[in-house]
N, C-alpha and C positions, 0 to 999 in steps of 0.2 A: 086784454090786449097783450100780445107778443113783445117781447124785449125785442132791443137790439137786432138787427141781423149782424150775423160774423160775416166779417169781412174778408174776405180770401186771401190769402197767403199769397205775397208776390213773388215772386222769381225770388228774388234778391232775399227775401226773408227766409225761404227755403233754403237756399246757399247757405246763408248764416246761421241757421237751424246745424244742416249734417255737419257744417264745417265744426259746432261747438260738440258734435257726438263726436266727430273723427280726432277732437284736440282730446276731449274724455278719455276717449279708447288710448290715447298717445302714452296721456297721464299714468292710465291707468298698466299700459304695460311698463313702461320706462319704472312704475314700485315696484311693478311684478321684478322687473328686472334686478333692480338695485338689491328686491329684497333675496334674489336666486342669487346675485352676485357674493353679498357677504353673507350667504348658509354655504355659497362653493369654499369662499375663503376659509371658512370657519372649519370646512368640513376638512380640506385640505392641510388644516392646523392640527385637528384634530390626530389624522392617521400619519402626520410627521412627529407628531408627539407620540406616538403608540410605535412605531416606529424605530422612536430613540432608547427606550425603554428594554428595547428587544439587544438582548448583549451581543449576537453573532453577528456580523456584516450585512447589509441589507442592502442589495441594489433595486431601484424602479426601473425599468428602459422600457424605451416604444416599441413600438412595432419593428423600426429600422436598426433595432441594439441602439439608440444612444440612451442614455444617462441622464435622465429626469428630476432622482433623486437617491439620496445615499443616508444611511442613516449615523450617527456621532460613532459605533462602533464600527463604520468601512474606516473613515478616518481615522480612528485611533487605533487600528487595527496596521491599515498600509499606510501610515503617516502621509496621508495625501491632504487635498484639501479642494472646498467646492468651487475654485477656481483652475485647480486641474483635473475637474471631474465633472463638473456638472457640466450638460449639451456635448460632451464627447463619445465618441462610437465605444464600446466596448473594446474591442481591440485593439482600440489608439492608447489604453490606459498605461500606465507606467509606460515598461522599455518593448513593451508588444508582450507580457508574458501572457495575456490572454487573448491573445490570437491564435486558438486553437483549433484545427478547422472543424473538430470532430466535435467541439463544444459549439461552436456559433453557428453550425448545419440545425444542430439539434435546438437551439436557441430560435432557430426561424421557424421551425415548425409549431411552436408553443400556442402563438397567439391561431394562428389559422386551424390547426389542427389540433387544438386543445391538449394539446402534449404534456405530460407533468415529468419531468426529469429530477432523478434519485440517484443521491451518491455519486454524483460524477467526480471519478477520482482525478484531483489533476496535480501534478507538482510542479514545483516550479521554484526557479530565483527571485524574489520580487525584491524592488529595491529597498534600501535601507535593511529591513525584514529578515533577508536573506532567502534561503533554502526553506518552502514550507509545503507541506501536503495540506489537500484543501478537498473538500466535500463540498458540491455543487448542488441544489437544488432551485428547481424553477417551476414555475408552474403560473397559467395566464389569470388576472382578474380583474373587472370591468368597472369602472371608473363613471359611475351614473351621473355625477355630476359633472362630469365632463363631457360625456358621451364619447369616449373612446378607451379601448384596450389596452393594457400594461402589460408587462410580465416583470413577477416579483421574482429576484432571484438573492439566495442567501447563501450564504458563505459559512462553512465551518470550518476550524484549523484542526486538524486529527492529527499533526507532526509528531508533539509527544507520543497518543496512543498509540500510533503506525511505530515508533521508536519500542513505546514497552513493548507490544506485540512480536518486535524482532526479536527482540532479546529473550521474551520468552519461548518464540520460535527455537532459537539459537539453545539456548537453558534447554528446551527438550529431547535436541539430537546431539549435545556435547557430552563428555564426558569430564565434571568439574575437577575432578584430578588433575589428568592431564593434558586438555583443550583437545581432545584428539574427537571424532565421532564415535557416539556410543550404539549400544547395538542400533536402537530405532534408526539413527540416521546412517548406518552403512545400510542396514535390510531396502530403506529407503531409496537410499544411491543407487545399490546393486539392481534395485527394482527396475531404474531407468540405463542401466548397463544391458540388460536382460534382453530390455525393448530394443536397444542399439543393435545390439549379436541379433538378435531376431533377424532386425531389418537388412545390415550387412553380410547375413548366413554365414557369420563367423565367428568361432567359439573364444571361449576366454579362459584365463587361469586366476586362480587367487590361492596366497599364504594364507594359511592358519598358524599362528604363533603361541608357544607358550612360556613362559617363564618358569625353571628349573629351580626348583626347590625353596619356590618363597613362601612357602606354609613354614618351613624349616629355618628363613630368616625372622619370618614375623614371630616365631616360640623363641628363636635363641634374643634376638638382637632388639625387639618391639614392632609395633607397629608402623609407627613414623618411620624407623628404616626401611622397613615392606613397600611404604607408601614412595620411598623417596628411590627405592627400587623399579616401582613401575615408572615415575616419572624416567627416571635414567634411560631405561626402554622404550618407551615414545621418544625422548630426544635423539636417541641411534636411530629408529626410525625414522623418522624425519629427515636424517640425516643420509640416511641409505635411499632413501626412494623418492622417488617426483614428487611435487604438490600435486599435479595432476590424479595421482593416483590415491585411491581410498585407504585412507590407512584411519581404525576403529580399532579402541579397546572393546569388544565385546563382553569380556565379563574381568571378573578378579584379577586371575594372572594370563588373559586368554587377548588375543589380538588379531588383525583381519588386515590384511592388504590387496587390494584388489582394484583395476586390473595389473598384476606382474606383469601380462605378457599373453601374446595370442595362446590359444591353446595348442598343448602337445609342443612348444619352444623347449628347448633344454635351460632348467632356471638353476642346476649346481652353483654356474656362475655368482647370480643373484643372493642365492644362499651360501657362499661363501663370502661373498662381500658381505653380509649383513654379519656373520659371526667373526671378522676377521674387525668390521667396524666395533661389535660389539665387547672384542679381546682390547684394543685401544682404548675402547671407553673406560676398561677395569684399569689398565695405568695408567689413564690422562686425571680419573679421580679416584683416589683411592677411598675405598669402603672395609667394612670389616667384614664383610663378604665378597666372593667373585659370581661375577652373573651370566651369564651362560639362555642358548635359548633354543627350542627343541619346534621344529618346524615341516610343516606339510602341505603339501600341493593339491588342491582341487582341481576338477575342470567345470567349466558348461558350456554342453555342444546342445547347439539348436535342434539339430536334427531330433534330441531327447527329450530336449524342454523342462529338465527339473526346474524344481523352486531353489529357491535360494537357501532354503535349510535342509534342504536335500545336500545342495552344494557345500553347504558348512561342516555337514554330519561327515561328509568322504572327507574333508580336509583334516576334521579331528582323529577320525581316524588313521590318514597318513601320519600326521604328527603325533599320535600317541604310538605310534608301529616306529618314528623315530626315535622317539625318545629309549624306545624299549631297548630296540639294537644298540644305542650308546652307550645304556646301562648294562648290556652286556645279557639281559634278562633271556 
């Protein structure tokens, strides 16, 4: 004999069948949920702790530039804090020092056009902080458990380095005697005077200078007097000619002023003022020498286009053809 017949499924029992698969399914997403919700948190903990760790300024921004997150070094860097940073536009930050439009252009292309920005140099006043050069790098990354695009952008301060780098800039076209330019940085100047006459089709002149018999101060008197010799010579210089104008000790007892004056000017003038300054300088301080200075005229005409030590070679030669005639040779 057969068991039982089943009895067939009512309406209503059917109902209450998928209703208790559809509460399952509820169940079961609402853990899925709970369990994605604290691995986002966690995950989010995570890269803000990796983040803080990171010594240079760290920005997170959206898509629109605002300000998602900042890492303990933006803070302690611009003495700000995530109540005047965090959800504000980039641009809005401090007193607008970065509202740069060549930075925030370059900024919006990041995410859509995968753009990675290097070195961007920016200076600026920021507040408190003051005066700082800053190195800008950005570049887009994607945020899985959030399902949407970031851009990280980090901050470097280079102010010091950009400072040593001047100075040694500075350090390699001075001349540490007497702050005047040494050869590199008049060859340098004359370089972009060159390019000027080019452009203007108009020629230029420069002194060649030399100091008269300081081989013969530096044997009788010492070196220090030699040395305090040149110095003396730069400060008449200085004193004789524009800031505008290049004035270099090129070497020893050897000096360069350039530009004097257009070319082919009449410069006696110029060259009597300088020994007339430098006759005042012998009884404004007295030395136990008289210093005296022995002088010649270049030119450079475009039409010709010499080098600059082409230019230098005719100056020493006028100035050693002066000196000769003084001595009477």
């Amino acid at each position: 004999m057969g068991g039982p017949a089943k009895q067939p499924m009512t309406e209503s029992r059917v109902e209450l069948v998928n209703l208790r698969i559809r509460v399952d399914k509820l169940e079961e997403s609402m853990s899925e949920f709970r369990r994605r919700e604290v691995s986002t948190e966690e995950a989010l903990r995570f890269a803000e702790g990796i983040l803080d760790t990171v010594r240079d300024p760290l920005l997170v921004l959206s898509g629109d530039l605002r300000i998602s997150s900042a890492n303990r070094a933006f803070y302690d860097c611009f003495q700000a804090t995530p109540e005047n940073t965090l959800g504000k536009h980039l641009y809005a930050l401090g007193n607008g020092q970065w509202d740069d439009q060549r930075l925030l252009l370059l900024l919006k292309e990041v995410i859509p056009g995968d753009l990675h920005i290097e070195n961007f140099e920016m200076h600026n006043d920021f507040p408190v902080i003051g005066r700082r050069v800053m190195f800008l790098n950005a570049r887009r990354f994607d945020r899985d458990n959030f399902g949407t695009q970031s851009i990280l952008l980090s901050m470097e301060d280079v102010t010091e380095r950009k400072l040593v780098e001047g100075d040694l800039m500075a350090a390699a076209v001075t001349d540490p005697l007497t702050g005047l330019q040494n050869r590199r940085g008049m060859s340098a100047q004359a370089g972009l005077l060159i390019e000027k006459s080019r452009g203007l089709g108009r020629g230029f002149d420069l002194i060649c200078i030399d100091v008269d018999r300081l081989k013969t101060i530096n044997d009788q008197f010492g070196h220090a007097e030699g040395d305090r010799a040149i110095v003396d010579v730069a400060f008449v210089l200085r004193a004789v000619f524009r800031q505008s104008e290049i004035i270099a000790r090129v070497g020893g007892d050897e000096f360069v002023v350039a530009p004097a004056g257009e070319q082919g000017e009449d410069h006696e003038v110029i060259l009597l003022r300088l020994n007339q300054a430098m006759e005042a300088h012998n009884l404004a301080v007295p030395r136990p020498f008289t210093l005296s200075l022995s002088a010649g005229i270049a030119g450079y005409d475009p039409a010709t286009d010499k080098a600059i030590d082409d230019i230098l070679a005719a100056g020493d030669a006028a100035m050693y053809e002066h000196k000769r005639r003084r001595r009477g040779d």
